[in-house]
PDB file of the backbone (N, CA, C, O) and the ligand in Angstrom, with CONECT records:
HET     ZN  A 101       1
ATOM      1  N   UNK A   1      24.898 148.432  75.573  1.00  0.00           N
ATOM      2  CA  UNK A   1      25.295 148.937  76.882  1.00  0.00           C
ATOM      3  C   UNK A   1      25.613 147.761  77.798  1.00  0.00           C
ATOM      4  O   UNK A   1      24.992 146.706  77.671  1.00  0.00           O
ATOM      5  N   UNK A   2      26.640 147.926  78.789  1.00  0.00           N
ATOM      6  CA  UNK A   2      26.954 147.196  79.212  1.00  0.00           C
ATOM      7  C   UNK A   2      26.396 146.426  80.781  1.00  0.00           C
ATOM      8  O   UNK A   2      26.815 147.161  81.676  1.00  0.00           O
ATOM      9  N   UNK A   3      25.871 145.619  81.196  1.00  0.00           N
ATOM     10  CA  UNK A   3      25.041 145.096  82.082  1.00  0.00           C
ATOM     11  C   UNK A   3      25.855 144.120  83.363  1.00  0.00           C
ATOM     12  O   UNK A   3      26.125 142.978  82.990  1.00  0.00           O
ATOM     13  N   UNK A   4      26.149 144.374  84.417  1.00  0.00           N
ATOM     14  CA  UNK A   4      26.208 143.210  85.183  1.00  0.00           C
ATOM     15  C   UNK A   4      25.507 142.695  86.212  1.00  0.00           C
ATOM     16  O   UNK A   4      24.626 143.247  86.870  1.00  0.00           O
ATOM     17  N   UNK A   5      26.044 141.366  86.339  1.00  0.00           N
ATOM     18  CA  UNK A   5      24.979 140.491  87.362  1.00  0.00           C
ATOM     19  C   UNK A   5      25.695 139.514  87.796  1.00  0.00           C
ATOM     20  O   UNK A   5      26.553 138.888  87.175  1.00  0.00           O
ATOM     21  N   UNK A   6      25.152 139.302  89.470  1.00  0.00           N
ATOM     22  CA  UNK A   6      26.358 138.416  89.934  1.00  0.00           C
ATOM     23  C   UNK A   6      25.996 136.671  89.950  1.00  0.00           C
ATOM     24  O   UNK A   6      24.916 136.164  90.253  1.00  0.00           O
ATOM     25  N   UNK A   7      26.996 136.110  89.615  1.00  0.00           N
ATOM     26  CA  UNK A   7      27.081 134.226  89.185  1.00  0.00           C
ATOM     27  C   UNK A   7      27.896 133.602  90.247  1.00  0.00           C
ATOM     28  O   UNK A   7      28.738 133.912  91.090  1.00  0.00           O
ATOM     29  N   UNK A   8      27.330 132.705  89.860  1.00  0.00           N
ATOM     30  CA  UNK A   8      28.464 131.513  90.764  1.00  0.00           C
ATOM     31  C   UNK A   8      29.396 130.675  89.882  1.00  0.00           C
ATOM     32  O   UNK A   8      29.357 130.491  88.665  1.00  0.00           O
ATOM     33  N   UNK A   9      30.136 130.273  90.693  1.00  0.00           N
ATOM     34  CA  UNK A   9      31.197 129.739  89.862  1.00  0.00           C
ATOM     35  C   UNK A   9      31.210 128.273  90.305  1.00  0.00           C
ATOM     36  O   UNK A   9      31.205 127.898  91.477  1.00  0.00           O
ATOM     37  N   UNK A  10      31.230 127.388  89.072  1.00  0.00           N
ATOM     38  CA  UNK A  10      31.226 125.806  89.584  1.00  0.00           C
ATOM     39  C   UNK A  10      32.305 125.340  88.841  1.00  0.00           C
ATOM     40  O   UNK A  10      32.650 125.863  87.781  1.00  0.00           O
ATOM     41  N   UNK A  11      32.964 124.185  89.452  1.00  0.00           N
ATOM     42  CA  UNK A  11      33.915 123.380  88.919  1.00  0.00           C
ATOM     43  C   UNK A  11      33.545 121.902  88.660  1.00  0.00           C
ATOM     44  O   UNK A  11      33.164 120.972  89.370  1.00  0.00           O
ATOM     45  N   UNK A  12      33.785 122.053  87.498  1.00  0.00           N
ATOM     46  CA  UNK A  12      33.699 120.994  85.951  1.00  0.00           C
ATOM     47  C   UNK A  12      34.419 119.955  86.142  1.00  0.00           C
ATOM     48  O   UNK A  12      35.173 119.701  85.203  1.00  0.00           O
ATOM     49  N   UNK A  13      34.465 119.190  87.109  1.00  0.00           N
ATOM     50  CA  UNK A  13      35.267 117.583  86.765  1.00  0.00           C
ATOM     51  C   UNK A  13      34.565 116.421  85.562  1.00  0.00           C
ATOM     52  O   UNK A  13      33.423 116.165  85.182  1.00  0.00           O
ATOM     53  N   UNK A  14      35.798 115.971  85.272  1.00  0.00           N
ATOM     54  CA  UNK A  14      35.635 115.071  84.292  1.00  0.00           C
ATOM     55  C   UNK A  14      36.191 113.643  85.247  1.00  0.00           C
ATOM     56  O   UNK A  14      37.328 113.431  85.667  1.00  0.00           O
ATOM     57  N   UNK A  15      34.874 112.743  85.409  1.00  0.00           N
ATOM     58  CA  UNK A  15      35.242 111.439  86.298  1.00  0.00           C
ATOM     59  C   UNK A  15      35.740 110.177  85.220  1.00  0.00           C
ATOM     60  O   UNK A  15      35.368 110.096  84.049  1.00  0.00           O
ATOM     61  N   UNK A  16      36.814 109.077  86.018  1.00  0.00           N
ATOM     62  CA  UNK A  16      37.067 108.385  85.126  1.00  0.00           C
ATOM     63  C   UNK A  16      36.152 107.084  86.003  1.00  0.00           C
ATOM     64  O   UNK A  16      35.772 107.071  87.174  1.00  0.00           O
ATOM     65  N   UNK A  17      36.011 106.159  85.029  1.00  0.00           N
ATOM     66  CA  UNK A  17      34.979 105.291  85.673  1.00  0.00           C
ATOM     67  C   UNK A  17      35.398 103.753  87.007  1.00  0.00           C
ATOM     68  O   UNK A  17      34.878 102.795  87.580  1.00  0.00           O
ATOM     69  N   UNK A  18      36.908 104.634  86.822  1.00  0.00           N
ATOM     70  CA  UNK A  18      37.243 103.630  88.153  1.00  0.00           C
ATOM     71  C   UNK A  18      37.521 104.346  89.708  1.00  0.00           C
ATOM     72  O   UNK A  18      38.078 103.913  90.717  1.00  0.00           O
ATOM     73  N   UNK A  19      36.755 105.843  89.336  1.00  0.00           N
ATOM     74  CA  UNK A  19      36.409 106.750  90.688  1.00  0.00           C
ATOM     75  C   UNK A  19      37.698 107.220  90.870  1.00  0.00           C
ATOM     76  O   UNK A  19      38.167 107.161  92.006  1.00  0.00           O
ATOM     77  N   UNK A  20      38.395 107.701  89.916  1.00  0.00           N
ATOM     78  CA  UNK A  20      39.782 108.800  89.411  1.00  0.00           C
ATOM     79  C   UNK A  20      39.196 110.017  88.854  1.00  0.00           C
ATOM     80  O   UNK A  20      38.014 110.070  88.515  1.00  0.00           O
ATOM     81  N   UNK A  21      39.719 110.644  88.792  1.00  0.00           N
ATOM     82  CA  UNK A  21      39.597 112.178  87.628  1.00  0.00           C
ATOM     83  C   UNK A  21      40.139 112.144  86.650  1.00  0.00           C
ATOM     84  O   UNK A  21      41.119 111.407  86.762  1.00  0.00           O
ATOM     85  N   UNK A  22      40.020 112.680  85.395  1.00  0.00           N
ATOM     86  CA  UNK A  22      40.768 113.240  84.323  1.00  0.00           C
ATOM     87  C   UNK A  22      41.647 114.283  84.595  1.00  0.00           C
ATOM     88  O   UNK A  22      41.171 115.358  84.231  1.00  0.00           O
ATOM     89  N   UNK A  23      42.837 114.379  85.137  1.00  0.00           N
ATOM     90  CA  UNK A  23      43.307 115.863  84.256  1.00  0.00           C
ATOM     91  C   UNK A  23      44.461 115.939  83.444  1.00  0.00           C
ATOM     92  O   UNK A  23      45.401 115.150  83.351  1.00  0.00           O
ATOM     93  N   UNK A  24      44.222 117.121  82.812  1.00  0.00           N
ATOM     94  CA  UNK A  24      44.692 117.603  81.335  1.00  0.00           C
ATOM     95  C   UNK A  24      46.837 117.568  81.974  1.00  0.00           C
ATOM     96  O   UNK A  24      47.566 118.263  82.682  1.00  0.00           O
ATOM     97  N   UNK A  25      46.955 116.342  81.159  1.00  0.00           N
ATOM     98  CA  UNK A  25      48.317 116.127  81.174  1.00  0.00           C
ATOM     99  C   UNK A  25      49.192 117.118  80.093  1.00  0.00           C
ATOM    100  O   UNK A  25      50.207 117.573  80.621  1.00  0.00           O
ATOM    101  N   UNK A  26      49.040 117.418  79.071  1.00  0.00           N
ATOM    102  CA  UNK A  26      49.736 117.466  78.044  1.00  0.00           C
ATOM    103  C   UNK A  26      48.818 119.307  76.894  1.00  0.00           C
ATOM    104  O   UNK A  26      47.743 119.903  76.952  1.00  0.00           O
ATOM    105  N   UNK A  27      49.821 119.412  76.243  1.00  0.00           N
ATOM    106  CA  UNK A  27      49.233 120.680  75.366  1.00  0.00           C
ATOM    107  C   UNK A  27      48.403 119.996  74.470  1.00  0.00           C
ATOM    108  O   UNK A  27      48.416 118.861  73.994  1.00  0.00           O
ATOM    109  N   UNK A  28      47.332 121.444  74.310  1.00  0.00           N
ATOM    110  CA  UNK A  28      46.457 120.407  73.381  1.00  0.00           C
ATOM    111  C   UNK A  28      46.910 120.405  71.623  1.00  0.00           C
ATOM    112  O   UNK A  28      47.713 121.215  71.161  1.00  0.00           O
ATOM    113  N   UNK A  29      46.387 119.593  71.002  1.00  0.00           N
ATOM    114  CA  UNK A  29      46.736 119.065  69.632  1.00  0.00           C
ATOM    115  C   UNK A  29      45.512 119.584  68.827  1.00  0.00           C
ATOM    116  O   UNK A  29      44.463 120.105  69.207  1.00  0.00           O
ATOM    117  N   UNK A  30      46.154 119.162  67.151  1.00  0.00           N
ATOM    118  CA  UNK A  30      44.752 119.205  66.212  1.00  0.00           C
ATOM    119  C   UNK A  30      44.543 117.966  65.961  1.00  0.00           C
ATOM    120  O   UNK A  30      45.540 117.245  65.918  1.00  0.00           O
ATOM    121  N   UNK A  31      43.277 117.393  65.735  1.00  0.00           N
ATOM    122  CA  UNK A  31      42.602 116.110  65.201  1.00  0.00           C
ATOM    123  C   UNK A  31      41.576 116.740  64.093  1.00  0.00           C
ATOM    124  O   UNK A  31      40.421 116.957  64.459  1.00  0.00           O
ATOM    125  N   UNK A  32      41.997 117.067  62.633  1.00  0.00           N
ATOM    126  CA  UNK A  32      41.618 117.313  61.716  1.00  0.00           C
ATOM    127  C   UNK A  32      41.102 118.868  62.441  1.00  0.00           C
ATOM    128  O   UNK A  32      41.848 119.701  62.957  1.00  0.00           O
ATOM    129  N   UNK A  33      39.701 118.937  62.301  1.00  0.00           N
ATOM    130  CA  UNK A  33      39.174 120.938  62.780  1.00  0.00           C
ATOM    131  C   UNK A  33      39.206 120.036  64.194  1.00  0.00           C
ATOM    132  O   UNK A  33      40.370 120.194  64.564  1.00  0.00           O
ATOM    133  N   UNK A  34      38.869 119.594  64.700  1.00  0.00           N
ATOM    134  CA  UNK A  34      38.641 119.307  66.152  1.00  0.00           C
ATOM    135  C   UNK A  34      40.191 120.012  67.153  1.00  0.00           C
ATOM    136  O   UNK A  34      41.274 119.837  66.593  1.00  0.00           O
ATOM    137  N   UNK A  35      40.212 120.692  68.433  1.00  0.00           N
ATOM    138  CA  UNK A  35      40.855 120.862  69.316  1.00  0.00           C
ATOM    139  C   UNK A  35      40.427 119.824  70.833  1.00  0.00           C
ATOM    140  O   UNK A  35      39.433 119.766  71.557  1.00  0.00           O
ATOM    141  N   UNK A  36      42.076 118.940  70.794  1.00  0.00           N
ATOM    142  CA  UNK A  36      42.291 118.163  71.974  1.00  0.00           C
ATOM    143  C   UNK A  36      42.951 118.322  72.935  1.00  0.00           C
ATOM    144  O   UNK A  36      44.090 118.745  72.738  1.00  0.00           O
ATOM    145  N   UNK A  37      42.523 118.056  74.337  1.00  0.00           N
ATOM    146  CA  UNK A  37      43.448 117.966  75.315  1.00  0.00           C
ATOM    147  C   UNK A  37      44.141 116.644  75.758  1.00  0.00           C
ATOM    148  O   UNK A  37      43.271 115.863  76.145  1.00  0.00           O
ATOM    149  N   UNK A  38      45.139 116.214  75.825  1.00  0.00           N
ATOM    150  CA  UNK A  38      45.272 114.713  76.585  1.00  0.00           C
ATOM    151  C   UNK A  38      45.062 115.034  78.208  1.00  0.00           C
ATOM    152  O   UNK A  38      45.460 115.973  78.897  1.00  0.00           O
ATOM    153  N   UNK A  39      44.279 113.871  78.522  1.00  0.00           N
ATOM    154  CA  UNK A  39      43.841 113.835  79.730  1.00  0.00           C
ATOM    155  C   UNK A  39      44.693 112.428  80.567  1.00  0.00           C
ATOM    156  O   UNK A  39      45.208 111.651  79.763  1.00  0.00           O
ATOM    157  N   UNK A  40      44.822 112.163  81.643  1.00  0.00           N
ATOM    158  CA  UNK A  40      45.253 111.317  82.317  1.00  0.00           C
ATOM    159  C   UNK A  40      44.166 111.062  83.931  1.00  0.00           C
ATOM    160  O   UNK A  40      43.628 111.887  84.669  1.00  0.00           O
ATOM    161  N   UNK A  41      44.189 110.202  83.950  1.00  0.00           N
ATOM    162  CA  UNK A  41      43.358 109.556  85.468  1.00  0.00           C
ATOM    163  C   UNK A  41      44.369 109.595  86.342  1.00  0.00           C
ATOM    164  O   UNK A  41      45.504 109.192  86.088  1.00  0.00           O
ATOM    165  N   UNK A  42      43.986 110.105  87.463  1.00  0.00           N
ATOM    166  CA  UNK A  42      44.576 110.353  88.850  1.00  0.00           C
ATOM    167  C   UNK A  42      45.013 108.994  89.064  1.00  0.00           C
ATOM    168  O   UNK A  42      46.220 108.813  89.223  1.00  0.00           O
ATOM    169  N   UNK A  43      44.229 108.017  89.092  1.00  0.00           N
ATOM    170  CA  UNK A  43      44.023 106.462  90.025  1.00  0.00           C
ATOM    171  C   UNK A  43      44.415 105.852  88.825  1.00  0.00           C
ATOM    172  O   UNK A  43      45.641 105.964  88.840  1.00  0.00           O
ATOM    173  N   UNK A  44      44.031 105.159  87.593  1.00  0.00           N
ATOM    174  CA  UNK A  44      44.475 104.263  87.017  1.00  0.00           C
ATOM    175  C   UNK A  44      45.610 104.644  85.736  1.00  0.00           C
ATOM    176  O   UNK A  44      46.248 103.811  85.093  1.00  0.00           O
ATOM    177  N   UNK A  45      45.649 105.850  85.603  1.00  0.00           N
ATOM    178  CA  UNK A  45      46.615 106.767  84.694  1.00  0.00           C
ATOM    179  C   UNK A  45      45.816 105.870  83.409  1.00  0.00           C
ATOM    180  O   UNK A  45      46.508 104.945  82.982  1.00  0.00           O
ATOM    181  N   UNK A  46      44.865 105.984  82.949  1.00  0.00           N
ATOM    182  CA  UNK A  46      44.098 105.897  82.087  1.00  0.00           C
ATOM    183  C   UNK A  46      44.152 107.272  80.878  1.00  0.00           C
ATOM    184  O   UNK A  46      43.934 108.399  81.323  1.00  0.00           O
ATOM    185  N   UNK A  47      44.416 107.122  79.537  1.00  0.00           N
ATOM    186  CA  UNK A  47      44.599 108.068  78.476  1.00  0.00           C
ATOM    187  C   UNK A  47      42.914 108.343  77.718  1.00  0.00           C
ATOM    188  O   UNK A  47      42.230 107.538  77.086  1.00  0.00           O
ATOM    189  N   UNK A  48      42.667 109.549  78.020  1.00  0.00           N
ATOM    190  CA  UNK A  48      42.037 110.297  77.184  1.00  0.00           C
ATOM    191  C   UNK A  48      41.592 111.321  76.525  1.00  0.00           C
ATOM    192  O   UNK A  48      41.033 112.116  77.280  1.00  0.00           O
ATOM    193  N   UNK A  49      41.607 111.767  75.010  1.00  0.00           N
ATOM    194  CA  UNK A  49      41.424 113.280  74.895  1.00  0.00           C
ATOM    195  C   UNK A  49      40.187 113.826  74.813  1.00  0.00           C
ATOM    196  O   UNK A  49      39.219 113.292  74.271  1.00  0.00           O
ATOM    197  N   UNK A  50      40.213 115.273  75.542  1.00  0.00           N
ATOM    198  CA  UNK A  50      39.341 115.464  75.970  1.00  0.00           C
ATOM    199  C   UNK A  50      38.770 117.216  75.123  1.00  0.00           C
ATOM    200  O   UNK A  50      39.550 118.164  75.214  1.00  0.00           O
ATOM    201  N   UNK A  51      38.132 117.302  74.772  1.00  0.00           N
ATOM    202  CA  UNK A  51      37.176 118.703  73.662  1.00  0.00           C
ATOM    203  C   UNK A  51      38.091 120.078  74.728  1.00  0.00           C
ATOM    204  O   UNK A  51      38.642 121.007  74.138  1.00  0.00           O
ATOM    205  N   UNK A  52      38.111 119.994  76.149  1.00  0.00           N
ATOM    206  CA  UNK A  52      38.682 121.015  77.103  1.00  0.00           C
ATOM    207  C   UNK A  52      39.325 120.617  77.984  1.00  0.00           C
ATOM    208  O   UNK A  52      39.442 119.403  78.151  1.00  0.00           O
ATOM    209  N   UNK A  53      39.833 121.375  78.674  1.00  0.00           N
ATOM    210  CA  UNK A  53      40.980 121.031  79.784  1.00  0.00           C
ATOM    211  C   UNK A  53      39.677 120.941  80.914  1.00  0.00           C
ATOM    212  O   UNK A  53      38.806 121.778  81.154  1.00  0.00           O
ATOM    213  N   UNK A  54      39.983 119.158  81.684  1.00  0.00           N
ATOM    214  CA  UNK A  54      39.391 119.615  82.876  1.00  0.00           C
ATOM    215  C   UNK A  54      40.705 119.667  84.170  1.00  0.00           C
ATOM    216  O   UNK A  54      41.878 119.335  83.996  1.00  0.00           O
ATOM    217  N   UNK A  55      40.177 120.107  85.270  1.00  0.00           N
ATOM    218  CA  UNK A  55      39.049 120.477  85.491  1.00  0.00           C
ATOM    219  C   UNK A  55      38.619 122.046  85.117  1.00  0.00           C
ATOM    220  O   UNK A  55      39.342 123.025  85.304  1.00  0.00           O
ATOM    221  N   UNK A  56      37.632 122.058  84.698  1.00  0.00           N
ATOM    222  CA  UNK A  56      37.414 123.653  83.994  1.00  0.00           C
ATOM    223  C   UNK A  56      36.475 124.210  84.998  1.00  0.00           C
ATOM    224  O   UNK A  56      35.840 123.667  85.902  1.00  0.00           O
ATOM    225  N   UNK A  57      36.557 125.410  84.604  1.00  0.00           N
ATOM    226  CA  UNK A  57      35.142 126.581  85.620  1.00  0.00           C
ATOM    227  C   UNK A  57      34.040 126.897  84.428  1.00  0.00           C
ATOM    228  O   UNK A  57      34.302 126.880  83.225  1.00  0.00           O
ATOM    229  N   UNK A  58      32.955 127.143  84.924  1.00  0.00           N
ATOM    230  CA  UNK A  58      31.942 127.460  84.693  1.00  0.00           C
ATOM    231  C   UNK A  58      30.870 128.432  85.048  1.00  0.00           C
ATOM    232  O   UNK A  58      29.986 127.697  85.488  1.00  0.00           O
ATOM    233  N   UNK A  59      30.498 129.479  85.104  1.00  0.00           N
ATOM    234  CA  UNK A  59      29.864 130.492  85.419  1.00  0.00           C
ATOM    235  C   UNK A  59      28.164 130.156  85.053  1.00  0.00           C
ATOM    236  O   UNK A  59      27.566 129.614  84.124  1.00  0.00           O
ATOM    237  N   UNK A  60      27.768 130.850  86.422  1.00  0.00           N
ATOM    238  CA  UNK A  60      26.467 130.503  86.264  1.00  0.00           C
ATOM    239  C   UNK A  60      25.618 131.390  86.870  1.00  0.00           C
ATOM    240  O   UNK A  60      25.748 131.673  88.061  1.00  0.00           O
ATOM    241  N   UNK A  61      24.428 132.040  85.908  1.00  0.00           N
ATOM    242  CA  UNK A  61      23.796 132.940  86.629  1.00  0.00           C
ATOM    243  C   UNK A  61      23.236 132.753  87.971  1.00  0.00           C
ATOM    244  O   UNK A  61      22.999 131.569  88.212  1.00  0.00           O
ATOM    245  N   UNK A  62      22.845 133.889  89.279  1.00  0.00           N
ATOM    246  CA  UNK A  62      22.399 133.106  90.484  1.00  0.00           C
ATOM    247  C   UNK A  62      20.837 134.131  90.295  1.00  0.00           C
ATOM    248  O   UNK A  62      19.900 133.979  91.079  1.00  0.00           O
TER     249      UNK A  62
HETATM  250 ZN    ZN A 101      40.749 105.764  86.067  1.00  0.00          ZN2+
END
């Protein structure tokens, strides 16, 4: 049976370490079973792939 209850919703940044963000530049790819996103830095355009697209949402019970 079906149940609801109300959450909050938070947003998931992914920081790059020169105080930029990640976000998801590009479609994601396969890396053998693994699923990638390419990511890019706001500030230094820094490349990395990332398991999900940030910035992502997140639900959370309150
Ligand atoms: Zn950066």
């Amino acid at each position: 049976m079906e149940r609801e209850a109300p959450a909050k919703v938070v947003i998931v940044y992914y920081d790059c370490e020169c105080g930029g963000e990640y976000r998801v530049s590009g479609k994601l790819f396969l890396d053998g079973d693994d699923v990638l996103f390419p990511h890019t830095c706001t500030k230094c355009e820094a490349g990395i792939n990332l398991p999900e697209k940030y910035p992502t949402y997140k639900f959370k019970p309150v």
